[in-house]
C-alpha positions as CSV (number, residue, x, y, z in Angstrom):
1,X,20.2,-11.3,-1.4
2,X,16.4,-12.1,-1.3
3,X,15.7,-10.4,1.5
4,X,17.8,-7.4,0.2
5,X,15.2,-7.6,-2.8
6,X,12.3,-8.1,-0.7
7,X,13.1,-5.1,1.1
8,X,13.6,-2.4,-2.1
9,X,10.0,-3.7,-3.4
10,X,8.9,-3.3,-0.2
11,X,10.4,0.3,0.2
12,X,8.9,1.4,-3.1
13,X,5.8,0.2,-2.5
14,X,5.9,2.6,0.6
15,X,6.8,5.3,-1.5
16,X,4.2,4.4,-3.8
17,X,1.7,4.0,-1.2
18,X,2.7,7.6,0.4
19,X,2.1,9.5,-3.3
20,X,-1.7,7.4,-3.7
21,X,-2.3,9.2,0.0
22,X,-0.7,12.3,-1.2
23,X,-2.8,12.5,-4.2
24,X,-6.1,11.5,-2.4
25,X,-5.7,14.1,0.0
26,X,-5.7,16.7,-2.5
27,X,-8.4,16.2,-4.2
28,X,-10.7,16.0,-0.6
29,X,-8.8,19.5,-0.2
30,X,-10.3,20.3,-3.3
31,X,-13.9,18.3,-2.8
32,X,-13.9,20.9,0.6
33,X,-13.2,23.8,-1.2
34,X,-15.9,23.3,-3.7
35,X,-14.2,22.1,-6.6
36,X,-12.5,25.0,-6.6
37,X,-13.6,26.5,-9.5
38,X,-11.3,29.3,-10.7
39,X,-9.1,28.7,-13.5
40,X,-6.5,30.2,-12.3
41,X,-6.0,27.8,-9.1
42,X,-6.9,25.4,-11.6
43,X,-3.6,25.9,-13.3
44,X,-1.3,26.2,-10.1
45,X,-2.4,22.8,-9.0
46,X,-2.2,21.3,-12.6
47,X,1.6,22.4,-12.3
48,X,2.3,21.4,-9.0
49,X,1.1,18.0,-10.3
50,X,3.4,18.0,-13.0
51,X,6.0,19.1,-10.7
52,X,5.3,16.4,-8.2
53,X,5.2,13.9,-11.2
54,X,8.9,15.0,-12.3
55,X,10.2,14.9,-8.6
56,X,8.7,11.1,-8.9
57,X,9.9,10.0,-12.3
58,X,13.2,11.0,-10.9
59,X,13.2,9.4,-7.7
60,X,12.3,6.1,-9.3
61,X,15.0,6.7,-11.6
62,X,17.4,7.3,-8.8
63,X,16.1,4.1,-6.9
64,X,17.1,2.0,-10.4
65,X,20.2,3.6,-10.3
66,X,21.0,2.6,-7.1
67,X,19.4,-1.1,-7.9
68,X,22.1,-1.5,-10.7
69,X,25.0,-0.3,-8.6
70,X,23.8,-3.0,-6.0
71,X,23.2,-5.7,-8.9
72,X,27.3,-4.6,-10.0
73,X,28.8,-5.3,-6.7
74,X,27.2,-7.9,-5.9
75,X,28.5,-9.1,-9.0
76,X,31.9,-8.3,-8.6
77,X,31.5,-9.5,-4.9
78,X,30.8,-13.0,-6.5
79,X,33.4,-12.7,-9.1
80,X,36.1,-12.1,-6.6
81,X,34.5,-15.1,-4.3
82,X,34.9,-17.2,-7.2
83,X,38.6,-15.9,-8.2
84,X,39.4,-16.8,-4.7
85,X,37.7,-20.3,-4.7
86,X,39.8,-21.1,-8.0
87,X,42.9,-19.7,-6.2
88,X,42.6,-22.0,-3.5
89,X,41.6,-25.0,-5.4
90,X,45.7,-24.3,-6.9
């Protein structure tokens, strides 16, 4: 089950990691065009932030989703392990 753990953290991390590299990138883009001074780019990338901020708040709230539905079976797995345990004990 530890290892299970282990491996979500280490999966989000990923994810976290990849967004970091995401968002560095665009701003060197944006260093290389010279700041990139119109307003009106200004705007499209401010949205497409906020866009890419939505798409992430709901990823992460996918990944709990599926952390809760793992937390449930396993413990209904152990529930049932221990149902069986008592049944044999009789």
């Amino acid at each position: 089950m530890r290892e299970e753990e282990g491996g979500q953290e280490n999966k989000m991390e990923q994810k976290r990691e990849k967004r970091w590299q995401k968002k560095e990138k665009k701003e060197g883009d944006r260093r290389i065009r010279g700041g990139g001074g119109d307003e009106e780019e200004e705007e499209e990338e401010e949205e497409e932030e906020e866009e890419e901020e939505e798409e992430e708040e709901e990823e992460e709230e996918e990944e709990e989703e599926e952390e809760e539905e793992e937390e449930e079976e396993e413990e209904e797995e152990e529930e049932e392990e221990e149902e069986d345990e008592e049944e044999e004990e009789v």
